[in-house]
C-alpha positions in Angstrom: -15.7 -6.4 -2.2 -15.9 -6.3 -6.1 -16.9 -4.3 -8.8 -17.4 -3.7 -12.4 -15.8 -1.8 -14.8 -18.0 -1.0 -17.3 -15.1 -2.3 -19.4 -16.0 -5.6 -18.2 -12.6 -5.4 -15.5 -13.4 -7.0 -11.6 -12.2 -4.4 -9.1 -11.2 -6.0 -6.1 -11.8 -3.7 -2.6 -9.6 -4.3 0.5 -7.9 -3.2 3.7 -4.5 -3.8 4.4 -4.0 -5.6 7.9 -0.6 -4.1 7.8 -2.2 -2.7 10.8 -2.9 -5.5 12.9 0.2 -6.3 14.8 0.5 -9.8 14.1 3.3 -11.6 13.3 2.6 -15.9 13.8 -0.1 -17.6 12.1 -2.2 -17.6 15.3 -2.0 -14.2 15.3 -3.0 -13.9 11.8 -5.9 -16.0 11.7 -7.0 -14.4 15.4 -7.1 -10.5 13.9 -9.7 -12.2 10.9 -12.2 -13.1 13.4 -11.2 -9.8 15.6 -11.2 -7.4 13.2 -11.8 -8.6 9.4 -15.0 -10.5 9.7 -16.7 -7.9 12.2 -15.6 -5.2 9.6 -17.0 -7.2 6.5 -20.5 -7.0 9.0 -20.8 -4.3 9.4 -20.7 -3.3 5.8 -23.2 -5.5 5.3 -21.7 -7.5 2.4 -21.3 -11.3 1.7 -17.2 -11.0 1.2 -14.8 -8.5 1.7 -11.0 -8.3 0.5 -8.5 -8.2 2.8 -4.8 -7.1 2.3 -2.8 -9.5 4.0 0.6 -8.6 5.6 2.8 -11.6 6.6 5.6 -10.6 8.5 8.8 -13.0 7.4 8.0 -15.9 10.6 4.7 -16.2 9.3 5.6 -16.4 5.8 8.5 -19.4 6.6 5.7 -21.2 8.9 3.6 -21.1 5.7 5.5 -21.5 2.5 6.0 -25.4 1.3 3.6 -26.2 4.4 0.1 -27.1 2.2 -2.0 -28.0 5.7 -1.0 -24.1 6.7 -1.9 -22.7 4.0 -5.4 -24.9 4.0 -5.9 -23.3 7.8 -5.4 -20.1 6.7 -8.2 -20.3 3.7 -10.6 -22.1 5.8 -10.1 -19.4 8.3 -10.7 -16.7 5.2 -13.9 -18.7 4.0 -15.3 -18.6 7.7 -15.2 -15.1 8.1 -16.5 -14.4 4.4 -13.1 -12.5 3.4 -10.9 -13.4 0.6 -7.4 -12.8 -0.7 -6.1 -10.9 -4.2 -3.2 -9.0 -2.8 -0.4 -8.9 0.2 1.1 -6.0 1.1 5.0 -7.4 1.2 7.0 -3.9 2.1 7.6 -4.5 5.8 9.3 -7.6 6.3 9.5 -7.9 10.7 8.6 -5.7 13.2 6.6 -3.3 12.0 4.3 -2.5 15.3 8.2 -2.1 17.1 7.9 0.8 19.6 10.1 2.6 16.8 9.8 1.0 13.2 11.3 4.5 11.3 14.1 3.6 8.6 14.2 -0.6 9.6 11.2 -0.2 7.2 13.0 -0.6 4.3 14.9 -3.4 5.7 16.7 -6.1 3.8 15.7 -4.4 0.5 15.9 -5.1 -2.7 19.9 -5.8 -2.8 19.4 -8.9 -0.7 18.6 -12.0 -1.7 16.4 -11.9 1.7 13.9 -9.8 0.2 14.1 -11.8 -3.0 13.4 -14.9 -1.3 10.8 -13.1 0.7 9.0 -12.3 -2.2 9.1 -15.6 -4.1 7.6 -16.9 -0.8 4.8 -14.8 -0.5 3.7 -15.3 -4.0 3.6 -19.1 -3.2 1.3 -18.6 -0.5 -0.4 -16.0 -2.4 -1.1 -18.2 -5.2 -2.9 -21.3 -3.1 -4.8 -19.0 -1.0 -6.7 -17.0 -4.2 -10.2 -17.8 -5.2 -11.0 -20.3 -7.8 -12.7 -17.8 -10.2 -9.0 -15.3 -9.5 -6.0 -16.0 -11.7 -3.7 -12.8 -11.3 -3.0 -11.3 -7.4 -0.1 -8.7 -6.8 2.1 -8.0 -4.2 3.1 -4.1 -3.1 6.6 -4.1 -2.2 9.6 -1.3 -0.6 10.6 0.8 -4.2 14.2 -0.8 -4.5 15.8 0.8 -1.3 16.7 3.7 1.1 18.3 6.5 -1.1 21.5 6.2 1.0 23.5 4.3 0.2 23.0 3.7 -3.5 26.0 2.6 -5.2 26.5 0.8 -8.4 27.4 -2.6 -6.8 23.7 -2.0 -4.9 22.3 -1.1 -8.5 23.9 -4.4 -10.0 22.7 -6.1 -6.5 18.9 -5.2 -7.6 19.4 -5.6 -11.2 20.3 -9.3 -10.6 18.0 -9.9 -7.8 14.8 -8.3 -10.5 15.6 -10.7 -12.8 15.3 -13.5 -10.5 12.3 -12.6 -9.4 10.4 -11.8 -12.8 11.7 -15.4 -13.5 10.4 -17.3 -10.2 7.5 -15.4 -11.0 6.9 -16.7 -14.4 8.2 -19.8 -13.0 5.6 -20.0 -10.5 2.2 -19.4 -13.3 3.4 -22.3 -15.6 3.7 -24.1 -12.6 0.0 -22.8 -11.0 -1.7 -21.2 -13.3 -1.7 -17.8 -11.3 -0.2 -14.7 -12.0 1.6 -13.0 -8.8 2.5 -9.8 -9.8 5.0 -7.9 -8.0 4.4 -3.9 -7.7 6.8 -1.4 -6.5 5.8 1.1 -4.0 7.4 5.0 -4.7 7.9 6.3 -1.6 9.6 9.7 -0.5 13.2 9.3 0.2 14.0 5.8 -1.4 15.4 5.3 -4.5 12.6 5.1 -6.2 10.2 8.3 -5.2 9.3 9.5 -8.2 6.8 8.5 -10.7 10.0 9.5 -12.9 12.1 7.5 -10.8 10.0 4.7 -11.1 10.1 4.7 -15.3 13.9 5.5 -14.7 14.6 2.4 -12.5 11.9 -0.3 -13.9 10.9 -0.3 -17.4 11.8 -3.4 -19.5 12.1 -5.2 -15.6 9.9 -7.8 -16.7 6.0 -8.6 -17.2 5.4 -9.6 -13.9 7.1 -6.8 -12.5 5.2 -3.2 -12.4 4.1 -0.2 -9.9 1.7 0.6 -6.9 0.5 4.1 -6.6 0.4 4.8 -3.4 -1.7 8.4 -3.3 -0.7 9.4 0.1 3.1 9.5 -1.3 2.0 10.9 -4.5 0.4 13.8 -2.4 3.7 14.1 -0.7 5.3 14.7 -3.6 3.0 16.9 -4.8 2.5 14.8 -8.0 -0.7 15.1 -10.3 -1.9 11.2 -10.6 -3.3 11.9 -14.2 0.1 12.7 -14.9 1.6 9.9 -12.7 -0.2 7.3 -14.9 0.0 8.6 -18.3 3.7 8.0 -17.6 3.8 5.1 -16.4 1.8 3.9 -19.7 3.7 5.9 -22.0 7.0 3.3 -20.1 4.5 0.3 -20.6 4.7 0.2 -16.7 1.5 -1.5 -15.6 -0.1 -0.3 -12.3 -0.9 -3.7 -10.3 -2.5 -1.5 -7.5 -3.9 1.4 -6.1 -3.1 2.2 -2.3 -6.0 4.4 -1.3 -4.9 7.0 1.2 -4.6 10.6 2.5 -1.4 12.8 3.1 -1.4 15.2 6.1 -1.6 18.9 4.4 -1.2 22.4 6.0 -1.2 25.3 4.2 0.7 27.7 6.1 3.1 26.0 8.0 4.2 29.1 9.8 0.9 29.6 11.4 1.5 29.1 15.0 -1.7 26.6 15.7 -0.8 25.0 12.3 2.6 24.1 13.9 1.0 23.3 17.2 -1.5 20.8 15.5 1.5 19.2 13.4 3.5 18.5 16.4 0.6 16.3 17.8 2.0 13.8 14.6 5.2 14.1 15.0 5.3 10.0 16.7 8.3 8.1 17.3 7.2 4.9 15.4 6.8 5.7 11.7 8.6 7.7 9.5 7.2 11.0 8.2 8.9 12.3 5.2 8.1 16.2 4.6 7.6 17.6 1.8 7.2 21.6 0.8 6.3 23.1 -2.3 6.5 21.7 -5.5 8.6 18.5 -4.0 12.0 21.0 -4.5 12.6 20.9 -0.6 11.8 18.0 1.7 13.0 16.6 5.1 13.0 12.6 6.5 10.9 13.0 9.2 8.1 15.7 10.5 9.8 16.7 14.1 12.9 17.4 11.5 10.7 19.9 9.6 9.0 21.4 12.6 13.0 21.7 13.8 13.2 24.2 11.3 14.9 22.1 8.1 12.1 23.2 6.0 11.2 26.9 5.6 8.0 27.4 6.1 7.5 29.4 2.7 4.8 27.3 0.6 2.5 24.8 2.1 3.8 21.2 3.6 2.6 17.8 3.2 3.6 15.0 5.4 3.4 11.3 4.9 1.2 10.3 7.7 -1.7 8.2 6.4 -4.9 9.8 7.8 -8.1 8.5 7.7 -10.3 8.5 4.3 -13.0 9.7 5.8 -12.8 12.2 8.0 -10.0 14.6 7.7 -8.1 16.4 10.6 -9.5 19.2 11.7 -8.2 22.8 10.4 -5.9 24.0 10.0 -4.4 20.7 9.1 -6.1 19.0 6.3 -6.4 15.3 4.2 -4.9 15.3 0.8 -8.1 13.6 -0.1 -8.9 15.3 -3.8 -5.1 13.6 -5.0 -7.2 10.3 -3.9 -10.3 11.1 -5.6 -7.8 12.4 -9.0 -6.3 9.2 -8.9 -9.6 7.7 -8.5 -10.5 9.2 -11.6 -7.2 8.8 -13.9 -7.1 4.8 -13.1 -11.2 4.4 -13.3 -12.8 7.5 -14.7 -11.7 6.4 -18.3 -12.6 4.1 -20.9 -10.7 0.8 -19.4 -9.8 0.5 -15.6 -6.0 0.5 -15.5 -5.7 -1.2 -12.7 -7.6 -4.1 -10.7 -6.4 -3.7 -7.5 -7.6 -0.9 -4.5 -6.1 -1.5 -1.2 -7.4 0.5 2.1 -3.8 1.2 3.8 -4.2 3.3 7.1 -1.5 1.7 9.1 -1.0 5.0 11.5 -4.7 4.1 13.7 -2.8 3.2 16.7 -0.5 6.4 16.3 -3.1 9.2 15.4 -3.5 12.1 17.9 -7.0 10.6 18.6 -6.0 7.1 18.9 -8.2 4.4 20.8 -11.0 4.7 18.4 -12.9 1.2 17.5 -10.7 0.5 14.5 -13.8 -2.3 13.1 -16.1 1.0 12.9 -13.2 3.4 11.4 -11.8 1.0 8.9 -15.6 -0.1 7.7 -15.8 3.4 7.3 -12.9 4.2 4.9 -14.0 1.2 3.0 -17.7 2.5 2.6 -16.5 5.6 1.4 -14.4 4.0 -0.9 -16.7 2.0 -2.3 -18.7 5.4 -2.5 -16.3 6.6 -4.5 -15.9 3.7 -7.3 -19.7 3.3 -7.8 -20.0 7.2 -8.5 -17.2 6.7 -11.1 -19.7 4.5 -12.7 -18.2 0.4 -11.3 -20.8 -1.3 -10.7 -20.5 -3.3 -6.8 -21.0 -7.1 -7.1 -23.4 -8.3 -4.9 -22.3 -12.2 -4.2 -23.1 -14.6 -1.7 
C-alpha cells in the first residue's frame, strides 16, 4: 500500500511476516499465498507491502543465487505484494518454543551479523520494484546491554564501518539504496532515543534509526521528542514500526495483576518498564515476581494488536502510535518513508487462534486510517 505526502514523499504500507514461522524458501513463498495475498484481498487493494523476514538459511539459499531470487519476485508479483523493507533483527529461530534473549543473537560484534546484513541488502535490492530506488532494513540496536565492553565497542565500531561501505558499495554497483536502521529496544545497548544519538551519529549515510513505538511506549518516551532529536543528530528515521505496548495503570490492582499474568509467555521477551523509564525489569513474570514496585503505572513490551486493545484494566499504548504518527507525518515533509505493521506476539496472545488474515488486514486498515486522516493521500494502482 502507498501513499502521498502532500510533500510529494511515497509512503510505503506493510506487515512484517516476522510472524510467519518460516524459515526455507518454500516456506517463504508458501505463507505469501497463505497469508499475504488473502490479506492484500481482503483489503481490497491492487498491491500491498509486505515486510519480509528471512531467517539466515533462507537468506544463504538466496544471496548470489539470481534464479532464487527471480522465484521469490514472481511469487511477490502473483500474489500482488511487493517488497521495500526486511525486518533483519532475528537472525534463526525465532518461532523456537522459547526465543527470549537468543533474539539478539550474533549481534552487531560479529562479523555474522555483518555478513548477514550485507546479504540481505543484496536480495533486497533485486527484489524492489522498478519505479523504488531506496529500501531499508530494521535491525537488533548494537547488542544485549550485558556484556558491553570496550573491545565489543571497537568490535561494532569496525563492523559499522564495513557495513556503511558494502552498502555504498552495493548502490554504485545497483543503483539502490539499502539503508540499514537500528531498532532501540529496552535492555540493549542502544534503548534510548539518547542512546541511539549517543552510539550512531556520524555512523554513516546509509546507516540511521527505526522507531519502533511499542518500545518507545515502554520507555515512556514522547515521539515528538524522539524525532526532533534524532534530527537535531542528523539521524535519519528509515522506518516507522507501528505498534502498541501493553499498559496498566495500577499495577497493584489485584485483577490488573491477574490480567498481566495471562502475558506473561515463555517465548518472547517482555521488558517492563515503570514510571518515567527510572525502574525496569527484563521480563513481565520478573515484574509480577515483585522486582518492580507497583508505585506508578507499568508498560510492558508485548506487541498488542492495533486495533483492538485488551480489555480493562489492561490497555494498548495506542495514542504513542498515533503521536508518532503525527511527529513523522503531521508536519510539513514526511520524515520518514517507511511504516511497517509488526505484531509478531498473534500466536502468543491470551486469545490466540484468531484468523490471523482477518486480524492483520485489520491493523493494516486502521493504519491506513490513520495516514489518510493525517492528510497522505492512498495510491490507488493496478
Amino acid at each position: 500500500m502507498r501513499f502521498h505526502h502532500a510533500d510529494g514523499t511515497v509512503v510505503h504500507l506493510a506487515y512484517c511476516t516476522n510472524v510467519h514461522a518460516a524459515e526455507s524458501l518454500d516456506g517463504v513463498i508458501a505463507q505469501l499465498g497463505r497469508y499475504a495475498g488473502p490479506i492484500r484481498r481482503r483489503l481490497g487493494v491492487p498491491r500491498l507491502g509486505v515486510g519480509l523476514w528471512l531467517a539466515r538459511d533462507v537468506a544463504s539459499a538466496l544471496v548470489g543465487d539470481r534464479s532464487r531470487t527471480l522465484r521469490l519476485r514472481r511469487a511477490l508479483d502473483d500474489h500482488g505484494l511487493e517488497v521495500v523493507t526486511f525486518n533483519g533483527f532475528p537472525y534463526r529461530g525465532f518461532h523456537s518454543e522459547v526465543v527470549k534473549h537468543a533474539v539478539y543473537h550474533p549481534d552487531w560484534t560479529t562479523r555474522e551479523r555483518l555478513r548477514h546484513t550485507l546479504d540481505l541488502a543484496r536480495i533486497l535490492a533485486g527484489l524492489l520494484p522498478d519505479d523504488v530506488h531506496a529500501a531499508s532494513i530494521s535491525t537488533l540496536p548494537l547488542a544485549w546491554r550485558t556484556p558491553w565492553t570496550p573491545a565489543a565497542a571497537a568490535s561494532v565500531a569496525r563492523n559499522l564501518e564495513q557495513l556503511n561501505k558494502g552498502l555504498t558499495d552495493l548502490a554504485a554497483e545497483t543503483g539502490r539504496s539499502i539503508r540499514v536502521a537500528f531498532e532501540p529496544e529496552p535492555g540493549c545497548v542502544v534503548e534510548s532515543t539518547d542512546q541511539a544519538v549517543r552510539h550512531l551519529t556520524d555512523t554513516g549515510d546509509h546507516l540511521g534509526v527505526c522507531l519502533d513505538a511499542c518500545h518507545l511506549a515502554v520507555g515512556f518516551e514522547e515521539p515528538a521528542s524522539a524525532v526532533a532529536k534524532l534530527a537535531a543528530a542528523d539521524l535519519q528515521i528509515f522506518k516507522l514500526q507501528a505498534s502498541c505496548a501493553l499498559h496498566v495503570e495500577n499495577p497493584r490492582d489485584p485483577a490488573a495483576r491477574r490480567a498481566l499474568a495471562r502475558f506473561a509467555e515463555p517465548r518472547f521477551l517482555h521488558q517492563t518498564r515503570e514510571g518515567d523509564h527510572a525502574v525496569g525489569t527484563d521480563d513481565l513474570d520478573l515484574a509480577l515476581e515483585g522486582e518492580l514496585p507497583g508505585e506508578h503505572s507499568w508498560r510492558v513490551h508485548f506487541h498488542v494488536p492495533l486495533h483492538a486493545s485488551p480489555p480493562p484494566p489492561l490497555s494498548a499504548t495506542t495514542d504513542t502510535l498515533m503521536d508518532a504518527f503525527t511527529a513523522l507525518f503531521g508536519g510539513p515533509r514526511a520524515l520518514t518513508h517507511h511504516v511497517e505493521v509488526e505484531t509478531y506476539t498473534w500466536e502468543v496472545l491470551p486469545h490466540a487462534g484468531r484468523d490471523l488474515v482477518e486480524g492483520i488486514a485489520a491493523e493494516l486498515a486502521w493504519t491506513r486510517d490513520r495516514l489518510v486522516g493525517l492528510g497522505l493521500k492512498e495510491e490507488d494502482v493496478t
